[in-house]
ZAKE-185153 format. One record per residue (C-alpha): residue number from 1; residue in three letters; x, y, z. Coordinates in pm, 1 decimal. Layout:
+-----+--------+----------+----------+----------+
! num ! residu !        X !        Y !        Z !
+-----+--------+----------+----------+----------+
! NUM !    ALA !        X !        Y !        Z !
...
+-----+--------+----------+----------+----------+
//
This chain:
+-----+--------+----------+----------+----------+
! num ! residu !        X !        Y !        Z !
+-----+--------+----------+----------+----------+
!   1 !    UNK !   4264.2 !  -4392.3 !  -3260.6 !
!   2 !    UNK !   4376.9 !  -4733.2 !  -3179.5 !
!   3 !    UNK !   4420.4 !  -4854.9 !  -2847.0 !
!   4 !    UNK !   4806.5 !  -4920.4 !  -2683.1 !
!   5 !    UNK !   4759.3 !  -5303.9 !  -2663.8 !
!   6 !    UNK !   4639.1 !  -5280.6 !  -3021.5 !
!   7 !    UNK !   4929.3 !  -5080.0 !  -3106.7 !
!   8 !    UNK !   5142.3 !  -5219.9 !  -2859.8 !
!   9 !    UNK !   5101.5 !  -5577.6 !  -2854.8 !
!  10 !    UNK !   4886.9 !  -5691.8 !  -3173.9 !
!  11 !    UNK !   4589.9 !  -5783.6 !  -2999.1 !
!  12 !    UNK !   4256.8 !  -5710.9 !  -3133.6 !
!  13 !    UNK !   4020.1 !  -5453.1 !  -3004.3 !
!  14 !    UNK !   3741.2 !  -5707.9 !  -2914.2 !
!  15 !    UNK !   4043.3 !  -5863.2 !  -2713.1 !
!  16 !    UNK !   4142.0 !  -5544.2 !  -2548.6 !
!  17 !    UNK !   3802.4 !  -5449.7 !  -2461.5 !
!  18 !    UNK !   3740.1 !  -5772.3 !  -2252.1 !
!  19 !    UNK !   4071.4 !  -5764.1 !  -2088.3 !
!  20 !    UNK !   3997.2 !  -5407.4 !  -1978.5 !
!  21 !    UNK !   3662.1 !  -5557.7 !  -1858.0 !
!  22 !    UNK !   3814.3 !  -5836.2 !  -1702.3 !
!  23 !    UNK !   4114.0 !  -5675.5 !  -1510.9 !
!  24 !    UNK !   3877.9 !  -5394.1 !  -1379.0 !
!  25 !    UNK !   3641.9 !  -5612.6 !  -1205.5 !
!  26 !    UNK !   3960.3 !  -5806.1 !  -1093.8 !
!  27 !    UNK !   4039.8 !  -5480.0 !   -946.3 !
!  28 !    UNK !   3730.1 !  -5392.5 !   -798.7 !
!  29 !    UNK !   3695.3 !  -5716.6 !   -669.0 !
!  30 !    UNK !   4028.8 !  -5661.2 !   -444.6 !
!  31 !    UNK !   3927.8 !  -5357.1 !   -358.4 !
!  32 !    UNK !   3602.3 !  -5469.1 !   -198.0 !
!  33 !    UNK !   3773.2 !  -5754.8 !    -30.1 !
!  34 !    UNK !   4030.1 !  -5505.8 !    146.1 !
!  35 !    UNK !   3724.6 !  -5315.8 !    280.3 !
!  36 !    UNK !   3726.7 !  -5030.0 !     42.9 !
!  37 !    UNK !   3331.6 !  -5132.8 !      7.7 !
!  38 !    UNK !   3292.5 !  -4944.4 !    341.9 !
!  39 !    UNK !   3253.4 !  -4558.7 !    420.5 !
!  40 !    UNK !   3424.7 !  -4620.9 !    771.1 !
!  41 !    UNK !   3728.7 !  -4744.7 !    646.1 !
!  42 !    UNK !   3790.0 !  -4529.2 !    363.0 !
!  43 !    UNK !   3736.5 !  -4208.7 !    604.3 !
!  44 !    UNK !   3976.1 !  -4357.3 !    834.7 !
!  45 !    UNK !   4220.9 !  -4152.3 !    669.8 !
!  46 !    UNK !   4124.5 !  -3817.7 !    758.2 !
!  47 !    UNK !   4131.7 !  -3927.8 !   1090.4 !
!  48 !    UNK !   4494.3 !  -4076.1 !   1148.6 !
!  49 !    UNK !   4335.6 !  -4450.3 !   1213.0 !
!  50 !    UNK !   4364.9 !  -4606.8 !    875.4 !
!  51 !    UNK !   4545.2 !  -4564.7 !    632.3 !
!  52 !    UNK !   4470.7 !  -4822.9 !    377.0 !
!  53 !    UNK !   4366.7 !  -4600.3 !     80.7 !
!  54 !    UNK !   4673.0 !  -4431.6 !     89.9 !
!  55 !    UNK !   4886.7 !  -4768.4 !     86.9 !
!  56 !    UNK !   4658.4 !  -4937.2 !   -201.2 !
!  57 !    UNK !   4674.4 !  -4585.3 !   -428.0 !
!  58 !    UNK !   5069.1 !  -4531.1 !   -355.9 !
!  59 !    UNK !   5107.6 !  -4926.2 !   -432.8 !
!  60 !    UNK !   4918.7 !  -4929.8 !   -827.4 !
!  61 !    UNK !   5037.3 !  -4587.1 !   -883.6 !
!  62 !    UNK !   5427.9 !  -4716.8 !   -846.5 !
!  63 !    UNK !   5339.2 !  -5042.9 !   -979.0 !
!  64 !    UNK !   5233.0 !  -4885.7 !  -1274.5 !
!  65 !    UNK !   5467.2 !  -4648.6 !  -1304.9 !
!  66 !    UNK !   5749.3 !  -4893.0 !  -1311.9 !
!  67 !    UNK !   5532.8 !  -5130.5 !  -1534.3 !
!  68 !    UNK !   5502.4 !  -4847.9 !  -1795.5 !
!  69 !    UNK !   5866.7 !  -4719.5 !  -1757.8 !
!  70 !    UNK !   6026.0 !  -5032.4 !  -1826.2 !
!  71 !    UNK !   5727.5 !  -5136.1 !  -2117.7 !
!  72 !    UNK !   5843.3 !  -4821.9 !  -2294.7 !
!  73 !    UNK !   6193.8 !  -4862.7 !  -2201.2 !
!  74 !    UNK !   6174.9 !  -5211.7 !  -2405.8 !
!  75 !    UNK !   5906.6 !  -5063.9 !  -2646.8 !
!  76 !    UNK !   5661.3 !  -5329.0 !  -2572.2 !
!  77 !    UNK !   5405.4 !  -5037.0 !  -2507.0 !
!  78 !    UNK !   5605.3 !  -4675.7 !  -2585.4 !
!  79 !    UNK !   5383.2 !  -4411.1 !  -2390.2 !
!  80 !    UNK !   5307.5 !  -4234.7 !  -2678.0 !
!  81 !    UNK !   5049.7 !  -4543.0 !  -2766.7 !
!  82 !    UNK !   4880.8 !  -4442.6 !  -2438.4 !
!  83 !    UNK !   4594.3 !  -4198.3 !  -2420.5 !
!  84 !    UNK !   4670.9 !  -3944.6 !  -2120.1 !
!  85 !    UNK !   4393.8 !  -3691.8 !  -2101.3 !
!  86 !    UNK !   4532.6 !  -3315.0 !  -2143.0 !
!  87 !    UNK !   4601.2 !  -3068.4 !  -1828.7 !
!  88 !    UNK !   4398.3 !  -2750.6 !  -1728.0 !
!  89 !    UNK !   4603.6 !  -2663.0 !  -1394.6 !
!  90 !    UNK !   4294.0 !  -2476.5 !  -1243.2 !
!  91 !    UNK !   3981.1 !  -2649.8 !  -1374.1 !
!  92 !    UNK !   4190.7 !  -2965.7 !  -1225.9 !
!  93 !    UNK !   4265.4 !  -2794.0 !   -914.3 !
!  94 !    UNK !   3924.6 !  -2692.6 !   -878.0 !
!  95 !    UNK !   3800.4 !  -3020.7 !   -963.5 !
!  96 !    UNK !   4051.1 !  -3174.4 !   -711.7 !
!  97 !    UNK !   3933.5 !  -2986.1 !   -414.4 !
!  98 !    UNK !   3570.4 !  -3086.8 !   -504.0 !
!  99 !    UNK !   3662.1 !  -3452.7 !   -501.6 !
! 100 !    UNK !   3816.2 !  -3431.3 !   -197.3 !
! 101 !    UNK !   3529.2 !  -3261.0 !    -25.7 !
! 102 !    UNK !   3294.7 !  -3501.0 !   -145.2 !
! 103 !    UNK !   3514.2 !  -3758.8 !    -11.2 !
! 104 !    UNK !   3543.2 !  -3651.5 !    329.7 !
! 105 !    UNK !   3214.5 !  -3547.7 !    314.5 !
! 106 !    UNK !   3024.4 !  -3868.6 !    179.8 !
! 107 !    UNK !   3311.9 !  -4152.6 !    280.4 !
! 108 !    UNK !   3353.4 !  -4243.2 !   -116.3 !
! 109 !    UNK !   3523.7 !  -4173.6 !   -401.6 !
! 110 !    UNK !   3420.2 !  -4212.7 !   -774.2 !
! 111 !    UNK !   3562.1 !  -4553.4 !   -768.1 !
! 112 !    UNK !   3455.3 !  -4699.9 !   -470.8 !
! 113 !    UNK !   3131.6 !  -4577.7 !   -463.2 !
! 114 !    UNK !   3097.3 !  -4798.7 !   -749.9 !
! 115 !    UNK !   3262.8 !  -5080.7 !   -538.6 !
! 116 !    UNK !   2994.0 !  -4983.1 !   -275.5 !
! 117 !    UNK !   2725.9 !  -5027.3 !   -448.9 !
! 118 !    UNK !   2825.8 !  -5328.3 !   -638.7 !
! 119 !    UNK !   2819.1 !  -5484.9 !   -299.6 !
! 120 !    UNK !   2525.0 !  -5348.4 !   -230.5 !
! 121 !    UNK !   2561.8 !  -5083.6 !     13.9 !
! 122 !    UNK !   2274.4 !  -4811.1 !     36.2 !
! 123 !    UNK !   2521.2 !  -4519.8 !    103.4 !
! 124 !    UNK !   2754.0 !  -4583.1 !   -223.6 !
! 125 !    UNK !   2393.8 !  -4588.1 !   -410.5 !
! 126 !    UNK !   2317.9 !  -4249.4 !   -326.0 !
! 127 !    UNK !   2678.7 !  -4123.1 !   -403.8 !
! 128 !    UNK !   2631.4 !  -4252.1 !   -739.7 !
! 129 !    UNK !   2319.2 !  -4117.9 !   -794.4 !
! 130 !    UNK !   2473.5 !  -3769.9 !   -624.8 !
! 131 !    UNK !   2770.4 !  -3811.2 !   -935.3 !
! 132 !    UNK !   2497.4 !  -3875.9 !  -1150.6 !
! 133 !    UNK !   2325.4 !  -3571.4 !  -1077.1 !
! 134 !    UNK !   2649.3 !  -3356.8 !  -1046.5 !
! 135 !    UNK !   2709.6 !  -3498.2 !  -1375.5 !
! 136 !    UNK !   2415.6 !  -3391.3 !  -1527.6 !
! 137 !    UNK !   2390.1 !  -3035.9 !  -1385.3 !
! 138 !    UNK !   2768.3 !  -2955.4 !  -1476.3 !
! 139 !    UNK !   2622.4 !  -3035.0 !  -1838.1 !
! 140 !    UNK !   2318.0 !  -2873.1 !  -1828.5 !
! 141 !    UNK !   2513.0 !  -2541.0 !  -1701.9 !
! 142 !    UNK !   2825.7 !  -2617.8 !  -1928.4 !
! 143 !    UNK !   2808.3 !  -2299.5 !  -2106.8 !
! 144 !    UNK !   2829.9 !  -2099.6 !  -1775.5 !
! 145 !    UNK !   3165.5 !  -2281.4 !  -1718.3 !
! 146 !    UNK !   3270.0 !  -2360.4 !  -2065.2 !
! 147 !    UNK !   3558.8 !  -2048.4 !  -2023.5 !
! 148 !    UNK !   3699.5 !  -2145.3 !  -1685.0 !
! 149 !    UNK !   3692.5 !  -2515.2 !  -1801.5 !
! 150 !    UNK !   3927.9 !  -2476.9 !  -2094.8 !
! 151 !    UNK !   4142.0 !  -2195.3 !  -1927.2 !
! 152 !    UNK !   4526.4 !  -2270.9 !  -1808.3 !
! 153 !    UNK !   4541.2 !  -2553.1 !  -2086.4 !
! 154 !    UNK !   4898.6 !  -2694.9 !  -2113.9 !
! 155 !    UNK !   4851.1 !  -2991.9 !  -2332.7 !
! 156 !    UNK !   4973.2 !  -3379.6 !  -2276.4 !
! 157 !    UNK !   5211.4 !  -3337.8 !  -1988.6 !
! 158 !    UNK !   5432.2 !  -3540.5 !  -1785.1 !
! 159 !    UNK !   5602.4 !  -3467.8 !  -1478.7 !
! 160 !    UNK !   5968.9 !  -3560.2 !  -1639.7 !
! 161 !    UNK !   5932.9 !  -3373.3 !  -1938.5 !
! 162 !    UNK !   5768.6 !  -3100.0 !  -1801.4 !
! 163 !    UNK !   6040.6 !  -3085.7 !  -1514.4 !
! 164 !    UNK !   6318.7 !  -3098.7 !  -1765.2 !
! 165 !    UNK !   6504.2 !  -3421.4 !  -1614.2 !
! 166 !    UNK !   6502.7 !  -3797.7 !  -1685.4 !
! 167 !    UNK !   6231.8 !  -4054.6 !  -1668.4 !
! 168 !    UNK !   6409.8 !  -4275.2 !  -1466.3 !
! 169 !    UNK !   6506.9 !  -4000.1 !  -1209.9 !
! 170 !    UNK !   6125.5 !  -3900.3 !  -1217.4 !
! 171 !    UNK !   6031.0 !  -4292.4 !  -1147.3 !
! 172 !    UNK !   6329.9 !  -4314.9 !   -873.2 !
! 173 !    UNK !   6212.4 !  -4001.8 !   -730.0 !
! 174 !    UNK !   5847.8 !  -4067.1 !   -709.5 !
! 175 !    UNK !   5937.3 !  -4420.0 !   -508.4 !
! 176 !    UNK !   6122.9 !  -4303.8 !   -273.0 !
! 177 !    UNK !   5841.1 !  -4023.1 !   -218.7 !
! 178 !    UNK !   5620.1 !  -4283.1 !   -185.0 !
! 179 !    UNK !   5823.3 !  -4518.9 !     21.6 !
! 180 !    UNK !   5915.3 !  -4251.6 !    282.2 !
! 181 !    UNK !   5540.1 !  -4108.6 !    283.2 !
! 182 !    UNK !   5391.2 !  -4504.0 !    333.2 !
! 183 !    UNK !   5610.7 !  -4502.7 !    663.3 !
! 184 !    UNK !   5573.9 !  -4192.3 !    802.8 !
! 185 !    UNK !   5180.9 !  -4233.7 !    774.9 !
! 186 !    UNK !   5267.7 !  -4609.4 !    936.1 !
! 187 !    UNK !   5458.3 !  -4446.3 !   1257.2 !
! 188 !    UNK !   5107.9 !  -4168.4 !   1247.1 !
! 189 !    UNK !   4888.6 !  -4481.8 !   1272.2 !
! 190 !    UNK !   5065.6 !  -4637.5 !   1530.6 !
! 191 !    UNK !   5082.0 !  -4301.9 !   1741.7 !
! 192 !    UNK !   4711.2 !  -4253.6 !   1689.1 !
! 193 !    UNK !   4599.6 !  -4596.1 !   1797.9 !
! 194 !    UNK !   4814.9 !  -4646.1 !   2147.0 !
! 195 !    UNK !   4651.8 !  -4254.5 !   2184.1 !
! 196 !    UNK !   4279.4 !  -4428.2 !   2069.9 !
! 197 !    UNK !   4367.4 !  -4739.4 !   2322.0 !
! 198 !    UNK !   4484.4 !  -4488.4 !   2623.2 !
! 199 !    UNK !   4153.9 !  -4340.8 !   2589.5 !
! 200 !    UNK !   3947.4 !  -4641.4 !   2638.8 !
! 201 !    UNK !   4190.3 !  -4772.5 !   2868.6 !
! 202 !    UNK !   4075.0 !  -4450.5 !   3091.4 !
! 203 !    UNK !   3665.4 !  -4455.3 !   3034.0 !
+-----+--------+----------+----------+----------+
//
């Protein structure tokens, strides 16, 4: 299968490969310098003081959203060029809840545990080495699991088709979600720091 800037864009796929390369550890590289290197700040979150991963996320997912509605619009890169990895509602949902624990639980996700460790953080080692191991014993055991893993399978999906309305609604909608959600979580901040400042304000 060739790759969407391949098919896209006519570059080769020794090209592609190093731009992938190159824009990832752009990306990591940003993500380290806004402190998502650091357990602290990325749990932040689940307490009301930070929200910084929420901002970053909601930010690249709209940026690329809008990117990739407008490529396709133009058919620079049509979506169907672009790999999007099939849907099992409840082996996702399932998998979902798990990532979440272990985020709350360890202060990382996949990603930046790698950006963790990269910067050499003790803490993101281990959580790679605990995906690692998950990793490993999921595939060791895969034939215990291999029937709930490929149950409630609903193919290549997206949320307009699968919704029965417009792209461009889908894209409007999903901005305006994430515009509204990125203040109210800025007016939560604010209440939970003047409550945070009251408190030391009173010791």
């Amino acid at each position: 299968m060739e790759l969407p800037l391949v098919l896209g864009m006519g570059m080769s796929h020794t090209a592609e490969m190093v731009s992938a390369v190159l824009i990832g550890s752009g990306f990591g590289f940003v993500l380290e310098r806004a402190g998502f290197g650091r357990a602290d700040n990325l749990a932040s979150i689940f307490y009301g003081r930070d929200f910084r991963v929420m901002r970053v996320m909601f930010t690249a997912i709209v940026t690329s959203m809008v990117g990739l509605y407008f490529l396709d619009l133009t058919g620079v890169m049509p979506l169907a060029n672009i790999g999007i990895l099939p849907t099992y509602v409840l082996p996702q949902l399932v998998g979902g809840t798990l990532l979440g624990a272990g985020f709350i639980i360890g202060g990382y996700c996949p990603g930046t545990s790698i950006v963790a460790t990269t910067s050499g953080k003790v803490d993101g080692m281990l959580f790679v080495g605990g995906l690692f191991t998950g990793g490993l014993l999921f595939t060791a055991a895969y034939d215990v699991f291999a029937g709930f893993h490929s149950s409630t399978f609903l193919g290549r999906v997206l949320l307009h088709e699968y919704f029965g309305i417009s792209s461009a609604f889908m894209v409007l909608a999903v901005v305006l979600f994430a515009v509204g959600s990125l203040y109210a979580v800025t007016r939560i901040e604010s209440v939970v720091q003047r409550r945070l400042a009251a408190k030391e304000e009173s010791r």
